[in-house]
N, C-alpha and C positions, 0 to 999 in steps of 0.2 A: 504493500500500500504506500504509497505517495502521499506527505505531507507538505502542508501550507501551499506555497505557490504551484510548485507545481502540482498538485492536485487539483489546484482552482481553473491553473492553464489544461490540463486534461481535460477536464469536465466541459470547457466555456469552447473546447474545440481550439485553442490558442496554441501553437507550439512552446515548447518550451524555452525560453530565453530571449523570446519576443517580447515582452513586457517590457523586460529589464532597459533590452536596445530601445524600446520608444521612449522610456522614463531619458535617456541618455541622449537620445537626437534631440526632447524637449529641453534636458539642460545644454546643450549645443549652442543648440537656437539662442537662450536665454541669455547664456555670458560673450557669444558673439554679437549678440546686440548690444550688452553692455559698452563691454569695448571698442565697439564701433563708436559708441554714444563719448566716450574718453578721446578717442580720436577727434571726432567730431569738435568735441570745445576746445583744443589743441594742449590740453593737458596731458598726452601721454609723455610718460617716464622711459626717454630711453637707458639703457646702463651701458656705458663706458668702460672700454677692457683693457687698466691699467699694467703695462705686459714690464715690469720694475717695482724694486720697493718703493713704501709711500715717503715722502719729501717735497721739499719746494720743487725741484725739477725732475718729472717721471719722462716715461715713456708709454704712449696709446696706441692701441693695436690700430692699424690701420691710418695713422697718422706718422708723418717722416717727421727725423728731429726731436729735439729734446722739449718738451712744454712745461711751463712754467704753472703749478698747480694752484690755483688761491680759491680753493674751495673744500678742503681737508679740517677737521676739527684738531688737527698738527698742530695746535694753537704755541706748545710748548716747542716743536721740533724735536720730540725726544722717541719717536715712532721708528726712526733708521738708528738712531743714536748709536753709535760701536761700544760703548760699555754696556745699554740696554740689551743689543742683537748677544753679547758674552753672555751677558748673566743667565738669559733665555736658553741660551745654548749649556750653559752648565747643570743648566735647571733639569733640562729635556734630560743629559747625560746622567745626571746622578737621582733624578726621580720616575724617567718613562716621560711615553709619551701622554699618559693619561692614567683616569683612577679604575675605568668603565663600573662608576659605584656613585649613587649619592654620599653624601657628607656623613650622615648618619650610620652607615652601615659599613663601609670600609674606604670611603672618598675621600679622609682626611691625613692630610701628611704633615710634615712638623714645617713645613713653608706655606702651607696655607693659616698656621696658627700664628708664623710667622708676621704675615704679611698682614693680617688683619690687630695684630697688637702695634704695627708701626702705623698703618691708618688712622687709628685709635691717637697715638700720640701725635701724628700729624696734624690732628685736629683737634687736638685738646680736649679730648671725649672717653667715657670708659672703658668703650668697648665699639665694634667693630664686626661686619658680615658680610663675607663678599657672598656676589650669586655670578652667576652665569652672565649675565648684561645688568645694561643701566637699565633696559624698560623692565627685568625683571624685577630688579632692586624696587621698582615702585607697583609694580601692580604684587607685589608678598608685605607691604607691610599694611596696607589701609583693613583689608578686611583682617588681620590677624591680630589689629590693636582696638581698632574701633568695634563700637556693638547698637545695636538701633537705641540705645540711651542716651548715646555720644551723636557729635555734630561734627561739618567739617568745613569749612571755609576753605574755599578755593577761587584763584586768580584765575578770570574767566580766560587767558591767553596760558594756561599754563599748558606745559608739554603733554602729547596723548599719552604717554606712560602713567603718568600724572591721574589722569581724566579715566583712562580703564582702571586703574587701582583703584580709584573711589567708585565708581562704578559697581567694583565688584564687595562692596563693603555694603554693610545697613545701618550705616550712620545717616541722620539727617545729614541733605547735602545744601549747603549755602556757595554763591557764585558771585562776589564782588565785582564790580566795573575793574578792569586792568590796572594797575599800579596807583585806586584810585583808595584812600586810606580814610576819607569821608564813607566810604560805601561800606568798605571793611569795619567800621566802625559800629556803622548800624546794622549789619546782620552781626557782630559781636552782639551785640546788644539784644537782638533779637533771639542769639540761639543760649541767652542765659538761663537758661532752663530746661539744659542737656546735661547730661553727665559731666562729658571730658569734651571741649572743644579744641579743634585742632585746625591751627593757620596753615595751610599749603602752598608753598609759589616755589617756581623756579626763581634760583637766583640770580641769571644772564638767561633772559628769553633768548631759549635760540631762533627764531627765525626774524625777531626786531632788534636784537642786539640792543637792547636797553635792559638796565638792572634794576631789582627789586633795592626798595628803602626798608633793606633790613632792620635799620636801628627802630624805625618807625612800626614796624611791624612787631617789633620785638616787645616798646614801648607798651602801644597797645593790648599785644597779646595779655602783657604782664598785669597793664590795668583789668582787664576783664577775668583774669585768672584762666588763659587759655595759654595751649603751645603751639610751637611752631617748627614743621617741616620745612627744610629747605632740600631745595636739587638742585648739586652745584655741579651738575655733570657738564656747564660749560664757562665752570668759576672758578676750577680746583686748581690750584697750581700759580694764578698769574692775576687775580683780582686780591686786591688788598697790598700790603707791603710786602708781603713775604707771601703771597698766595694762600694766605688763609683765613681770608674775609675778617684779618684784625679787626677792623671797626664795628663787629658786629657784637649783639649782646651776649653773654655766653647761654642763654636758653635757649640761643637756636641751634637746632639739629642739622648735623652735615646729610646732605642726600646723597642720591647715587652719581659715583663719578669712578673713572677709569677702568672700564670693564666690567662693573658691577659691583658696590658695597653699600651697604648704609651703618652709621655710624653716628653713636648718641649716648644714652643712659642705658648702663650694666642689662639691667632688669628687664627694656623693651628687647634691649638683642636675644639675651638669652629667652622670652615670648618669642621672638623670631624663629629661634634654632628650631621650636615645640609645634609653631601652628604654621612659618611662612610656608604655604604652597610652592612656589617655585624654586623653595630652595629646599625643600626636601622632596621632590618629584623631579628635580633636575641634577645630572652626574655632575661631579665635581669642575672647577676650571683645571684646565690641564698646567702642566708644573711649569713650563714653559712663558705661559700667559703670566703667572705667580711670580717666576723668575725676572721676568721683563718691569711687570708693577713695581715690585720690589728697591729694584736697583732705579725706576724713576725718582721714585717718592726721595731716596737716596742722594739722588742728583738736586733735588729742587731744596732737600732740609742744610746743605750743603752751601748753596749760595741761593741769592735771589738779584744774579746779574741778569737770569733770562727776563724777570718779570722785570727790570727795569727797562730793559729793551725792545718789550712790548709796547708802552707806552706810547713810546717815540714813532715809532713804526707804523701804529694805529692812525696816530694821529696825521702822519703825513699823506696817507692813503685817504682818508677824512677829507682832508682839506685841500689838498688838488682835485679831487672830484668833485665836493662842493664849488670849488671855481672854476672849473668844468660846466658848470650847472646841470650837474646831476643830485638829485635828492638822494641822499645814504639815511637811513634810519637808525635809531638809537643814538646812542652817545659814548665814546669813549670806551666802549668795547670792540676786540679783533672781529667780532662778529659786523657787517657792512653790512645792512640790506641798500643794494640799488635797486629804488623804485621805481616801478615801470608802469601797473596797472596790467597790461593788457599780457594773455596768458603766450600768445602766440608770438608776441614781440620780444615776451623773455627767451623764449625757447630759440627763437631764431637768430636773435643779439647773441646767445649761451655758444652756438651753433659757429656763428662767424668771429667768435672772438680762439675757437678752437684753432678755424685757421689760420689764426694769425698768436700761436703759440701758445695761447692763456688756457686754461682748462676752469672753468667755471660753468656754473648749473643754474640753469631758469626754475624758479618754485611757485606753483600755481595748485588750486586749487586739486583737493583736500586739504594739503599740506598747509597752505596760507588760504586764507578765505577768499572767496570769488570779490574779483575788482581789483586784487592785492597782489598783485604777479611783479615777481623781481627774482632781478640776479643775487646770491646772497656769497660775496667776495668774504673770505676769512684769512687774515692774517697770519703768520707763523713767525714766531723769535727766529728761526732760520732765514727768513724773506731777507734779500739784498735791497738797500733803498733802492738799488740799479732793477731791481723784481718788482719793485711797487711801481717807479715808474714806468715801468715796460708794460704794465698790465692796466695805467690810467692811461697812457698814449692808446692803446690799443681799444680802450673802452669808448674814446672820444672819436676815432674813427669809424668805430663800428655803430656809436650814437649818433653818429650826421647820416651815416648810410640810412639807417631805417628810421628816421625822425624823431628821436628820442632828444637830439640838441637840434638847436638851430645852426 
């Protein structure tokens, strides 16, 4: 006798595995129309096939010549680095290439305990938890802390790692105006009547390059008796005096940065080890990736000539293009958005700026909201001021071509 479907396909005269195929040509149909539909708004995402390690100057499959990259989150240049690529390699030699084991069960090695007590000290924090990535790090702690008693305030531009973590949580969810602290204000005020309230923002938006007023947020927090999340996965290293958001108040929590950690008080970590989902459903990072963090974190407690050299770099890339008359968003962060508006003009600017040696990417819609289409240029402490100019000459050429300047 024949169950489930195929009994139903006997009975109804249907062959067997003819269902299946038509459930299959109907999802066909469905996500080619999709995709058509992405085409169509000129938002499709092409990937680029970087055939070199990552640095200011790569090499692109399919392009002659060396290209100058300003569009890498390299923000430190410590990704090629020759003491980082050693220490990876010593790592790989004396631990494997992997744990094939979560953390819990046999995935922990004496460098992963390692790495997460110098995190810890890096940021003046008790403790310390790497995961697998940065969007892990945020979608394992909101439902593993929060409970529907608790509330959570969140910066309506915060990062989607951000936005799926609270998502999967059953905290009241509150959503302030962007970096707007009148707003933040009044839904503090509003969620006084949850358990545990929790502030959320990234602390360098990455796609506006503008920074959170941490102290402000901090302030507040503290008057309302709430805390504060932060995600500094594009602040760690090179925002503050010594890249460790000195000016900030110490209640606020380090988010996820370099591969995946978060890092704060003893007691939420060790909650983490017990309930985070994707850090106990996900195999360990391999000893390699551990070996590499390691000797950065290394590199940056060591001096902070890179972060001074940021700076200057930023700021010059800033201010020729604003004379240029091109609009850059944010402020004083490696992160540049040049704004465009139109989604098709990013992609196509992105496009002719490749030919003419630059590697940078149009970001349109889902990624940045519809209307909001721009190229987003990212600085690196590696960048030659001879690399900044070579990639604003090339921007103001390729902006007279398609009407971007006059």
């Amino acid at each position: 006798m024949w169950a489930g479907n195929a009994w139903r396909a006997a009975l109804f005269g249907v062959p067997r595995g003819c269902r299946a195929q038509s459930a299959l040509a109907q999802l066909r149909g469905i996500l080619e129309g999709e995709l058509e539909g992405i085409r169509g708004a000129g938002t499709w995402k092409s990937e680029r096939v970087i055939t070199s390690r990552q640095g200011p100057h790569i090499h692109v499959d399919g392009v002659s010549g060396g290209i100058l990259n300003f569009c890498a989150n390299n923000y430190l240049g410590l990704s090629s680095h020759p003491k980082v690529i050693q220490a990876g390699l010593q790592a790989l030699e004396e631990f494997g290439a992997g744990l094939s084991s979560v953390r819990f069960i046999c995935g922990t090695q004496s460098i992963h305990k390692n790495l997460e007590a110098k995190i810890a000290r890096f940021h003046q924090r008790e403790d310390a938890i790497l995961y697998p990535s940065c969007f892990d790090a945020n979608a394992g702690l909101f439902e593993a802390l929060l409970t529907p008693e608790d509330a959570v305030l969140s910066d309506e531009l915060n990062h989607a790692s951000i936005i799926d973590g609270i998502r999967l949580c059953k905290a009241h969810k509150y959503r302030y105006r962007h970096l707007d602290m009148a707003d933040l204000e009044a839904k503090l005020q509003e969620a006084q009547k949850h358990r545990l309230r929790l502030v959320a923002t990234d602390g360098a938006f990455s796609m506006d390059g503008d920074i959170a007023p941490l102290q402000e947020i901090c302030c507040l927090a503290s008057r309302y008796g709430a805390l504060v999340f932060v995600d500094e996965c594009h602040a760690t290293g090179f925002l503050g005096p010594t890249g460790r958001w000195d000016h900030v108040a110490p209640e606020a929590w380090g988010g996820a940065s370099e591969g995946g950690y978060t890092t704060g008080p003893e007691p939420l970590v060790s909650l983490l080890r017990q309930r985070s989902r994707p850090y106990l459903f996900s195999n360990s990072l391999p000893p390699a990736v551990v070996g590499c963090a390691s000797k950065a974190l290394d590199l940056l407690m060591e001096s902070n000539t890179i972060v001074q050299s940021m700076a200057a770099k930023t700021q010059r890339f800033r201010s020729k293009m604003e004379a240029a008359g091109f609009t850059v968003s944010g402020a004083s962060h490696p992160i540049c958005p040049v704004m465009l508006g139109d989604a098709r003009l990013a992609s196509r600017m992105a496009d002719d700026m490749l030919k003419r040696g630059i590697f940078v990417i149009g970001f349109s819609y889902p990624v940045v909201p519809k209307g909001k289409a721009r190229i987003r240029v990212q600085i690196s402490a590696v960048h030659s001021e001879e690399d900044i100019d070579r990639c604003v000459e090339a921007f103001v050429e390729v902006g007279r071509l398609h009407g971007a300047l006059p």
